[in-house]
C-alpha positions in Angstrom: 11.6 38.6 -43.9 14.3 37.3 -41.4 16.6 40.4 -40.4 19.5 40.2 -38.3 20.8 43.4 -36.5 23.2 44.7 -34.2 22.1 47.5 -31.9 25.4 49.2 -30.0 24.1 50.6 -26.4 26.5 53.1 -24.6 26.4 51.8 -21.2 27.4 48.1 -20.2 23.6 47.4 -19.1 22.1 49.2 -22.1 21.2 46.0 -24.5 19.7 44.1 -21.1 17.6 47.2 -20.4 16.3 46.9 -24.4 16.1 43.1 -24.2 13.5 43.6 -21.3 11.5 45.9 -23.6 12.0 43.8 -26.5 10.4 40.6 -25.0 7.5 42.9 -23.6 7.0 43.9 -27.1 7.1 40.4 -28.5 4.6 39.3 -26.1 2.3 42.1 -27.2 2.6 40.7 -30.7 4.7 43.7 -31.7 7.7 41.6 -33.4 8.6 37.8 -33.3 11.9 37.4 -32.1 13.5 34.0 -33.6 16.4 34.6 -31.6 18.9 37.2 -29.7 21.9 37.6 -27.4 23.4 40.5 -25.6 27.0 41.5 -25.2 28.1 43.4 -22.3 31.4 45.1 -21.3 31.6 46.3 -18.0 34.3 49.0 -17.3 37.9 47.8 -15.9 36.5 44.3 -17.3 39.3 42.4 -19.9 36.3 41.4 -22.2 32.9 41.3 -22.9 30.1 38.9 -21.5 27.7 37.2 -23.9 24.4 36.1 -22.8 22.2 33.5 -24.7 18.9 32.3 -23.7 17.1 29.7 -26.0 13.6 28.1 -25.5 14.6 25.0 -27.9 17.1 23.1 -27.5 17.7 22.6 -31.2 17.2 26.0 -32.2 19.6 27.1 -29.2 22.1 25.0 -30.1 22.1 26.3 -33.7 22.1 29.9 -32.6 24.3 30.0 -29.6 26.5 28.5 -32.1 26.5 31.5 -34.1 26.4 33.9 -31.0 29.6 32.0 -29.8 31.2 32.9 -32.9 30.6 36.7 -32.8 30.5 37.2 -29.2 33.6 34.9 -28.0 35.7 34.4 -31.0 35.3 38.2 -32.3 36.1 39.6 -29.0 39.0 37.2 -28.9 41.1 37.4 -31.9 44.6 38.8 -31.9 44.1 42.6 -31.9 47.5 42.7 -33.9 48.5 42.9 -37.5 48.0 40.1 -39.9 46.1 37.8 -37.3 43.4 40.3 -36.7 42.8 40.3 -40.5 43.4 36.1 -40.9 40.6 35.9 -37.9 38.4 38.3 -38.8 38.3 36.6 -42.4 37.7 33.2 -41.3 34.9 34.6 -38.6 33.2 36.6 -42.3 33.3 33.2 -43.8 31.7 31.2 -40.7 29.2 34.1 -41.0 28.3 34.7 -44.5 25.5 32.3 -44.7 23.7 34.8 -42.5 24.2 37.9 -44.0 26.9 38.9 -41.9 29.7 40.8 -43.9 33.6 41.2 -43.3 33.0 45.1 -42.7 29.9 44.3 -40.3 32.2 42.0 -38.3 35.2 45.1 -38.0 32.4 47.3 -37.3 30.8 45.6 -34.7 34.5 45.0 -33.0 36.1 48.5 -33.2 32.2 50.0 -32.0 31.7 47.6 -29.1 34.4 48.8 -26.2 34.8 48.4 -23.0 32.0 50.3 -21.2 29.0 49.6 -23.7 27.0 46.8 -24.6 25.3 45.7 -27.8 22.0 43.9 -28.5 22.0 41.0 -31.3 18.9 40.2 -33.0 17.0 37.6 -35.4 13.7 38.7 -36.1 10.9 38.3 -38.1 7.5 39.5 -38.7 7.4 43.7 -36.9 5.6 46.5 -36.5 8.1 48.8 -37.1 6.5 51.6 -35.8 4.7 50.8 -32.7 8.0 48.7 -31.8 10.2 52.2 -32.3 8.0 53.8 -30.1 8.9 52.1 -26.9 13.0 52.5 -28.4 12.6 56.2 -29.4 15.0 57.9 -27.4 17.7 55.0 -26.3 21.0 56.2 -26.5 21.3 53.2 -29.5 23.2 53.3 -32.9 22.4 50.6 -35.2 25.7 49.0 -36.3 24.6 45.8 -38.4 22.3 44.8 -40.3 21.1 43.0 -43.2 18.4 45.2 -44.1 18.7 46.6 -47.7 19.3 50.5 -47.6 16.1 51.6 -48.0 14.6 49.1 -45.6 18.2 50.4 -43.1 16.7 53.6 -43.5 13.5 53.0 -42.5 14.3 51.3 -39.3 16.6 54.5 -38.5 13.9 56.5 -39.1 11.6 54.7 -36.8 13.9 54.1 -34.1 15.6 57.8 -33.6 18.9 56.8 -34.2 22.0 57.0 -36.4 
């Protein structure tokens, strides 16, 4: 099953430290990663930096599209009144088609501040358990997914966090 998630790190190199570990695990065969991007928010910095990489062009194109959407235009809606609400509605419609709810979108904004960085993932096909291993003790909280709640439970189980 293709899951999306949203891992929330709580230093501004945090999700590149896990993105190194992550693509050490893929190669080992541990998960296949269909896509991912970090976001990082240096302190004293005005916003966040989103990082894509892509080995197909098509794929890429597809997905940085999507990454675009929740890194840039998240980060860059009007913080006030009814145009945070207005943008944060049109971002959960651009996003539906991927499981990606209005609460995961105001969740992921008001977690990810200045000073941490968050890890998105697509992924498919995991060994849960031998991929928590080499996780088990990050300072990460899990702030997104489209996991049901059992399967949510699970993965918070295997990977130490809350």
């Amino acid at each position: 099953m293709t899951t999306f998630t949203v891992w929330k790190f709580e230093t501004a190199d945090g999700a590149a430290h896990a993105e190194g570990q992550l693509t050490a695990a893929a190669s080992e065969g541990l998960v296949k990663i269909l896509d991912h991007a970090t976001l990082s928010w240096p302190q004293g910095a005005e916003k966040p930096e989103l990082h894509h990489q892509h080995s197909s062009a098509k794929k890429g194109a597809a997905w940085g599209a999507l990454w675009g959407v929740l890194g840039g235009a998240l980060f860059m809606i009007p913080v006030a009144g009814l145009a945070l609400g207005a943008g944060i509605g049109a971002l959960a419609k651009a996003t539906s088609g991927v499981g990606i709810s209005e609460a995961d979108l105001e969740r992921i904004r008001t977690e990810v501040t200045e000073g941490t960085s968050a890890l998105f993932l697509v992924t498919d096909e995991g060994d849960l358990d031998r991929l928590g291993e080499r996780f088990h003790g990050r300072d990460a909280t899990l702030i997104s997914t489209n996991l049901t709640e059992a399967e949510r439970e699970t993965l918070l189980e295997t990977f130490g966090s809350a």
